[in-house]
C-alpha positions in Angstrom: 5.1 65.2 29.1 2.4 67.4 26.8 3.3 65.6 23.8 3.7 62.4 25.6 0.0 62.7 26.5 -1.1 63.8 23.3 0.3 60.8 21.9 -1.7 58.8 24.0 -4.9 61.0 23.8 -5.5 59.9 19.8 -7.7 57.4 18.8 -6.9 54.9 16.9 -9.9 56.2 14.8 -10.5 54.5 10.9 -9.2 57.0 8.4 -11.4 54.9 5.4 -9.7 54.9 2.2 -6.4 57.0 3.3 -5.3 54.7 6.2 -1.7 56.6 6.4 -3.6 59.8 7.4 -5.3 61.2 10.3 -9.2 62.4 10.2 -9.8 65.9 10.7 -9.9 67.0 14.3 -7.8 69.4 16.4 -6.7 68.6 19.7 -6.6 72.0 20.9 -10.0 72.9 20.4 -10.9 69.8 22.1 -9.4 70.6 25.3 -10.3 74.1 25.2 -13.8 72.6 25.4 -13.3 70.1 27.9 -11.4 73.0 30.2 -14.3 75.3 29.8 -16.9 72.5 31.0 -14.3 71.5 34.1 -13.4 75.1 34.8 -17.1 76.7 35.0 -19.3 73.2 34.7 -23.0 74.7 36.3 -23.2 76.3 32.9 -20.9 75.2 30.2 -21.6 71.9 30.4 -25.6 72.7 29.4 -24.1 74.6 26.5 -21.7 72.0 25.3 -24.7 69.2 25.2 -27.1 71.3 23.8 -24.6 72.1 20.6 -22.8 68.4 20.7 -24.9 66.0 22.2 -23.7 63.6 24.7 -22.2 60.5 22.8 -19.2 62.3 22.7 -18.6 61.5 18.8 -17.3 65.2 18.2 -14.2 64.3 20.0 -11.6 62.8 17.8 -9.2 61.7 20.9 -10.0 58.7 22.8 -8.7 60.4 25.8 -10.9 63.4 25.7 -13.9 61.5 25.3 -13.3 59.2 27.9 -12.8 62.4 30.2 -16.1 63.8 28.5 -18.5 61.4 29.8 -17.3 61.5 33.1 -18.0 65.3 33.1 -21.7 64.0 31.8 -22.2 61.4 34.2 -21.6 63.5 37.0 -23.6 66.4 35.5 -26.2 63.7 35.1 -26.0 63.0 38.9 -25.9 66.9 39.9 -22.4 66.7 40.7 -19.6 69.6 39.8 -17.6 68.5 37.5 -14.1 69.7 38.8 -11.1 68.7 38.7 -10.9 66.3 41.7 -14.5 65.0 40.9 -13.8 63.8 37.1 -10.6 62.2 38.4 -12.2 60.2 40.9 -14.9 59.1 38.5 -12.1 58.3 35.7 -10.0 56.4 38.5 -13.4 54.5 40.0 -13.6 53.5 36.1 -9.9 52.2 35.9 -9.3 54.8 32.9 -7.6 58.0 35.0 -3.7 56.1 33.6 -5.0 55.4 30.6 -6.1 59.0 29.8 -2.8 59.9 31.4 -3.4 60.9 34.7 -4.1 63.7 37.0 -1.2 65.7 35.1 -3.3 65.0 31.4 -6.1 66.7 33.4 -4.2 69.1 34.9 -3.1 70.1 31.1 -6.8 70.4 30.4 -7.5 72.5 32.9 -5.0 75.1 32.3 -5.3 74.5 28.6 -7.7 78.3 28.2 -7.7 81.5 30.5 -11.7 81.6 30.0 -15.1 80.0 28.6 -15.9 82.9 27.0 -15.9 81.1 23.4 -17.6 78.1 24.6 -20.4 78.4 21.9 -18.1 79.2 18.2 -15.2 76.1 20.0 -18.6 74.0 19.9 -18.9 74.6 16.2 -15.6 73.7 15.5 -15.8 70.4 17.0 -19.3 70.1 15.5 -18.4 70.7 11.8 -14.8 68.5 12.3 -17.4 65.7 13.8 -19.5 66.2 10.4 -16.7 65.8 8.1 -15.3 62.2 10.0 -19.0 60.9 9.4 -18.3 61.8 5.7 -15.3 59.8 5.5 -16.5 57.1 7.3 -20.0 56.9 5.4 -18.0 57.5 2.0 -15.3 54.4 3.0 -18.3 51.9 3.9 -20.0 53.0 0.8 -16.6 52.2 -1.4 -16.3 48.6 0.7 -20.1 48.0 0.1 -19.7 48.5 -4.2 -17.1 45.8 -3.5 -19.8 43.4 -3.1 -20.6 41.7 -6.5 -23.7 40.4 -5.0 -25.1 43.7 -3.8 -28.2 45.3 -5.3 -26.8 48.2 -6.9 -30.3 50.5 -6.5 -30.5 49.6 -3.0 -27.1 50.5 -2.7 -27.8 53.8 -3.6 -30.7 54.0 -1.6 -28.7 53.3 1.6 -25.7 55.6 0.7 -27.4 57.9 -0.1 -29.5 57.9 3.5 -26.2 57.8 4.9 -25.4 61.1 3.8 -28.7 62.8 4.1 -28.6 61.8 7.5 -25.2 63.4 8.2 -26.8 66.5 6.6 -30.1 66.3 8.6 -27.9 66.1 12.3 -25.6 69.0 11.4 -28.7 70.9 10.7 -30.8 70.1 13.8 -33.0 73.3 15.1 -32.2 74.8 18.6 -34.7 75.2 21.2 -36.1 78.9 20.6 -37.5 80.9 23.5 -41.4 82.0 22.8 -40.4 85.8 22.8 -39.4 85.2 19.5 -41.2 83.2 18.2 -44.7 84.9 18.7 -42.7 88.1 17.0 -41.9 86.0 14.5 -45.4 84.6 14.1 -47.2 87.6 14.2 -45.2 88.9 11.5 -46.4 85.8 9.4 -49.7 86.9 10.3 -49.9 90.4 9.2 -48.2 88.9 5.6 -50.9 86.5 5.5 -53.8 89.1 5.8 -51.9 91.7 3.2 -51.9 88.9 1.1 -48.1 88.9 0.8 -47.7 85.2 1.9 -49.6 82.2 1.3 -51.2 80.2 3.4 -50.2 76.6 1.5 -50.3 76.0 -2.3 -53.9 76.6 -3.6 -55.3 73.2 -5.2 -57.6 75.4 -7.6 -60.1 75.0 -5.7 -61.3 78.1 -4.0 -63.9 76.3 -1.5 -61.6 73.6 -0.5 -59.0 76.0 0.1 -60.9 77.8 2.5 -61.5 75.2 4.9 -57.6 73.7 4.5 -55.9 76.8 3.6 -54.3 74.8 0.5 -51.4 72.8 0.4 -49.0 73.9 3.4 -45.8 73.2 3.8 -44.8 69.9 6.1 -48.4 68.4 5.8 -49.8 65.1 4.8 -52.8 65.9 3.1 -55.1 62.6 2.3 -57.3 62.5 -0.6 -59.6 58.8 -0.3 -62.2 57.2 -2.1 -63.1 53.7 -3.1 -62.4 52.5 -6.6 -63.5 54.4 -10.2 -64.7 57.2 -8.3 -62.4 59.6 -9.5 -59.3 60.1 -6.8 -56.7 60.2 -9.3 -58.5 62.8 -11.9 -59.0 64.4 -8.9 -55.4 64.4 -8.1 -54.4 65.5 -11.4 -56.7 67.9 -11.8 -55.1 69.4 -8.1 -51.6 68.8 -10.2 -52.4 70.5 -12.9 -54.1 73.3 -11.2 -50.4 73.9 -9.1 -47.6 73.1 -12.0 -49.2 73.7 -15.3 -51.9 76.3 -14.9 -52.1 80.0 -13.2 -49.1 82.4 -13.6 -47.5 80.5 -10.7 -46.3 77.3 -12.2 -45.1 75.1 -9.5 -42.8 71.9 -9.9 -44.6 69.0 -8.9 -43.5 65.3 -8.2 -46.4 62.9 -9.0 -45.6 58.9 -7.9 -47.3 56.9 -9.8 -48.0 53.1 -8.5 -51.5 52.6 -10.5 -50.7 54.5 -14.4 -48.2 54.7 -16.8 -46.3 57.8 -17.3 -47.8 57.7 -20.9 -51.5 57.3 -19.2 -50.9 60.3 -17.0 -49.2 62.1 -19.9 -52.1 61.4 -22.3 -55.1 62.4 -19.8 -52.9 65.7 -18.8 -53.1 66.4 -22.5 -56.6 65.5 -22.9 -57.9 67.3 -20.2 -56.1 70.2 -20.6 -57.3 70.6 -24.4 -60.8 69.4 -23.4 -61.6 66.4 -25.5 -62.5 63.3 -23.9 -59.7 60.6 -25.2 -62.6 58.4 -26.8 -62.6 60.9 -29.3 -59.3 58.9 -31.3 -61.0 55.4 -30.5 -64.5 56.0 -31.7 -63.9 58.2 -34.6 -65.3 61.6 -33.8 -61.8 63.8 -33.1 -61.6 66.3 -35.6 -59.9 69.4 -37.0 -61.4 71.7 -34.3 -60.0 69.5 -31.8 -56.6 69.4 -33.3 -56.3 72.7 -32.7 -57.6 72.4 -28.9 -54.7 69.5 -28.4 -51.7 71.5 -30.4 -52.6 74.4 -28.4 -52.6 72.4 -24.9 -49.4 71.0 -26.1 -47.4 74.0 -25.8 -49.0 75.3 -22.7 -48.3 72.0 -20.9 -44.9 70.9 -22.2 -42.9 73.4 -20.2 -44.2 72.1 -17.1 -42.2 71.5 -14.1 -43.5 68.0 -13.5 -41.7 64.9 -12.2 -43.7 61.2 -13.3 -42.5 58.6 -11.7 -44.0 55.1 -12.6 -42.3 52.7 -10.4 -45.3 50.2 -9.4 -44.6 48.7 -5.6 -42.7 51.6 -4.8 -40.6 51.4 -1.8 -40.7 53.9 1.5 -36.7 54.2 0.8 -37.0 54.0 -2.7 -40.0 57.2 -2.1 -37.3 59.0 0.3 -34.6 58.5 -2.2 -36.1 60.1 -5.2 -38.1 62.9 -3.6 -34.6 64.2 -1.8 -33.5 63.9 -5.0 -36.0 65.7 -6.5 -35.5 68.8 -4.2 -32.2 69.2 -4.6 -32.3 69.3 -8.5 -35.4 70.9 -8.8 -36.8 72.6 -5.7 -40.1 70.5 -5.9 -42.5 72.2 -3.9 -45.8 69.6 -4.0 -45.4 65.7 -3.6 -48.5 63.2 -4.7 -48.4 59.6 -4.5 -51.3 57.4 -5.9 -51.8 55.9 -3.9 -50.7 54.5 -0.9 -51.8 50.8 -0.5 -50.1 49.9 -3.1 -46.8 50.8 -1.5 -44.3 48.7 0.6 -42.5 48.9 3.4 -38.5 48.8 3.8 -38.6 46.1 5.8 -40.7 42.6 6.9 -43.4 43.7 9.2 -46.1 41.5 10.9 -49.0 42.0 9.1 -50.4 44.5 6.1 -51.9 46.8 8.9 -48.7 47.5 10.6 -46.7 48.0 7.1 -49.5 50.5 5.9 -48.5 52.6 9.2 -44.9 52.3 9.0 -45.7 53.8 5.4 -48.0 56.3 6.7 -45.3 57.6 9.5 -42.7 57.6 7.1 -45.0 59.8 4.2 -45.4 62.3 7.1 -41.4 62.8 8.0 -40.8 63.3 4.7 -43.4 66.2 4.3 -41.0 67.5 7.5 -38.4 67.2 6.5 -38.7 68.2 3.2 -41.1 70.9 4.5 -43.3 70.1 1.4 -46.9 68.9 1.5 -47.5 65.9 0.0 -51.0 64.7 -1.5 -51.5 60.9 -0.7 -54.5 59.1 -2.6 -55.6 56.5 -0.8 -58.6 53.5 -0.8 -61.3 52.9 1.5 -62.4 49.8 2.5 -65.7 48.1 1.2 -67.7 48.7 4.5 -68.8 52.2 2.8 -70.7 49.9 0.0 -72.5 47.7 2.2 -74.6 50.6 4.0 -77.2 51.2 1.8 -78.8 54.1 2.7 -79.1 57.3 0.3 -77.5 59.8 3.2 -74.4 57.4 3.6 -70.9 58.9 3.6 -67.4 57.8 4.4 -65.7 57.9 7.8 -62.8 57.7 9.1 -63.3 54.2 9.7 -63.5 53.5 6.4 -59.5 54.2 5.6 -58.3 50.5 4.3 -56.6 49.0 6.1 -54.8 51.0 9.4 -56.1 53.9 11.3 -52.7 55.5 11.3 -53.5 57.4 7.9 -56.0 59.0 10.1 -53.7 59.7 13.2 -49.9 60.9 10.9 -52.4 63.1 8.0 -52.7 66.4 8.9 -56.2 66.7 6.4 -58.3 63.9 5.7 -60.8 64.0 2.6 -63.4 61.7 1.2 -64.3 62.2 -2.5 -68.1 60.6 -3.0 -70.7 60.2 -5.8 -73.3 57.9 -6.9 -70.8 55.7 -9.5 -73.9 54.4 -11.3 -75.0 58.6 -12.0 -71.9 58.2 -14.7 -73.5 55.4 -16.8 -74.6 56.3 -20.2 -74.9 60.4 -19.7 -73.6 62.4 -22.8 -70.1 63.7 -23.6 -70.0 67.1 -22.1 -72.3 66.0 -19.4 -71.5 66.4 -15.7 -72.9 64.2 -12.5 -73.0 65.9 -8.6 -69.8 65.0 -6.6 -68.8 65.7 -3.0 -65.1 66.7 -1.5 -65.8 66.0 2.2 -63.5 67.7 4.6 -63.7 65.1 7.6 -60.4 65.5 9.2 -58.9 69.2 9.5 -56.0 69.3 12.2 -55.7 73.1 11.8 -59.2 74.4 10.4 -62.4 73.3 10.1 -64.2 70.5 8.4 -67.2 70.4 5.6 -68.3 69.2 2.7 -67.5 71.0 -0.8 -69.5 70.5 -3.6 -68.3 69.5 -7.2 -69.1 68.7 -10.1 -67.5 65.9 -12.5 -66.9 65.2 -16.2 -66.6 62.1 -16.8 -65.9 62.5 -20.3 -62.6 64.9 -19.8 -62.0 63.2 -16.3 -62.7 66.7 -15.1 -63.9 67.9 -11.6 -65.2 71.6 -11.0 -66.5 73.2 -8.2 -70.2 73.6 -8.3 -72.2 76.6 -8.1 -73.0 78.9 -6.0 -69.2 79.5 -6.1 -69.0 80.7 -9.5 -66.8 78.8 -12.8 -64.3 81.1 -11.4 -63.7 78.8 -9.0 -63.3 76.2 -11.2 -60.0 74.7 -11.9 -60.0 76.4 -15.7 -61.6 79.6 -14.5 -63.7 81.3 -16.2 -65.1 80.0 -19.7 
């Protein structure tokens, strides 16, 4: 009769490419499962949904599932889940003969002589569960190449989701009681003060740092201006501050919608050796500066630093390489410039509602990559029409969708006068303003700067010293 049952109790589950052979599962672990939730269900049955959910999915036998969500539905409905109860609610369900009767439940029952390994039977069932969604995600994705008329990068792009997906449920955290945690925490604490951990990622920017605390891990951190005030020198300035300069080099992903990877290249080089890139259009680079750009050559070259120049980048196509990214190279700081000129995965009614689908998405991958990510953004063109000397952006002033403002964690506003960089020497520098206006953790302010135009440079200004600055001391 055992075997009879068995027979009956496996699915008729897709085995992908290998159609002659059986996923991986085991039937006894299965019912050692099921036994423990029937034969103590007040507390196993907690522990079982906690570690596998409640679709059922980590069951390989059609049989056992069906008998696991009647244990759920009557847990559901604060009922025991017994023997007599789960046979009543299989039979009121026309399903008790097709599981195999009382007698298959009766073989469940007796199938363990205690619950006591509940919690590592779980796991079993859990990893078994893991390795089916591999098959079947691998056997779609060899149908789906099949296609001549499918897109091959978006192909990619959806496999691998697919398995990053897989991944991200198998690794799921656990609820955590706060005993812990607060041990935990104040452990973090004490580091923090002996200077044995860091805060987040330090921009180079000593004042700006103390208000945010730098780049942390898991946060959106929004850097917006409106256009040819200086966001994305500022931004690279930040990126060469974290993966080229210090003793701490950092590797860096930079996504690039607005510049070439040549531009960004070029300026890096330029800025790094000091000598504004008019100098090799206007005729006034010379031997002295040969030496500055060789030697910025070799300090820069060995830089971990990721450029990617796709213009219109998708959110997939974003997800896609910066998981990628991680993996090979253990990335630790994303930026994007910037993000209105970005697109959705999908048709959305209207720009506003895109940007936010954007914005959300940016923000789960800072989670779940647990990196920050610097997002340049634009403001809209309300900031120009007030014309007032003492006007300053707000956080009304984010183009186009106040969800920026609700998923970013930090929200800055670079501002100058534009016009205060028109016709000023090479060399020369104009007053600047980081302004702090959103802070989700800290505080908010206005740091002071001041920017070369000529070496697309930005430097805090004094009182806080050149040490400050993102060169240091000079």
């Amino acid at each position: 009769m055992a075997d009879i049952a068995e027979k009956k109790s496996v699915s008729a589950r897709p085995a992908g490419i290998l159609p002659d052979r059986a996923q991986p599962h085991n039937l006894k672990v299965e019912q050692a499962v099921l036994a423990a939730m029937l034969r103590d269900s007040n507390s196993c049955v907690d522990t079982v949904v906690g570690k596998l959910g409640t679709s059922g999915d980590a069951f390989y036998s059609a049989a056992h599932r069906a008998v696991f969500a009647a244990i759920i539905e009557l847990h559901k409905n604060d009922v025991t889940a017994d023997l007599l109860s789960v046979a009543q609610k299989l039979k009121a369900a026309d399903k008790l003969e097709a599981v195999g009767g009382e007698i298959f439940l009766a073989e469940i029952y007796s199938a363990i002589a205690t619950a006591v390994n509940i919690e590592p039977w779980c796991d079993i069932l859990r990893n078994l569960a893991m390795l089916r969604r591999m098959i079947d995600a691998c056997s779609g994705a060899l149908m789906k190449c099949f296609n001549s008329d499918a897109d091959p990068n978006q192909l990619v792009e959806e496999i691998e989701t697919d398995i990053y997906n897989i991944r991200s449920e198998s690794t799921k955290e656990a609820v955590r009681d706060l005993k812990t945690l607060v041990k935990e925490e104040f452990e973090m604490l004490m580091a923090i003060r002996d200077r044995k951990v860091e805060v987040g990622i330090p921009t180079g920017y000593t004042p700006l740092d103390e208000f945010t605390g730098g780049l942390k891990k898991g946060e959106m951190f929004v850097l917006a201006a409106r256009p040819s005030i200086g966001k994305t020198s500022l931004g690279l300035n930040i990126i060469a501050n974290v993966a080229i300069k210090g003793e701490t080099r950092r590797p860096v992903a930079f996504f690039s919608l607005e510049m070439t990877d040549s531009q960004i290249a070029r300026r890096l080089l330029c800025s790094e050796a000091g000598i504004p890139e008019s100098a090799f259009w206007n005729g006034s680079f010379n031997n002295n500066d040969l030496v500055k750009l060789t030697s910025a050559a070799a300090n820069i070259r060995d830089a971990k630093l990721f450029i990617d120049p796709t213009g219109g980048l998708t959110l997939s196509e974003l997800r896609a390489k910066a998981r990628r990214l991680k993996n090979e190279h253990d990335i630790q700081l994303i930026v994007i410039d910037y993000l209105q000129l970005m697109h959705a995965d999908s048709r959305v009614d209207g720009r506003q509602q895109e940007v936010a689908e954007i914005s959300g998405g940016i923000k789960k991958l800072a989670k779940d990559l647990n990196v920050p990510v610097l997002v340049l953004a634009q403001l809209n063109r309300e900031i120009d029409k007030n014309t007032s000397a003492n006007a300053r952006p707000k956080l009304a002033h984010l183009r186009e969708s106040g969800a920026i403002e609700q998923d970013a964690d930090i929200v800055t506003f670079l501002h100058r006068n534009r016009d205060d960089a028109k016709n000023i020497p090479d060399g020369s520098s104009v007053e600047a303003e980081l302004i702090v206006e959103k802070n989700r953790n800290g505080k908010i302010g206005t740091v002071k700067l001041n920017f070369y135009p000529s070496r697309m440079l930005f430097e805090a200004a004094p009182p806080c010293g050149r040490e400050y600055a993102p060169g240091g001391s000079e």
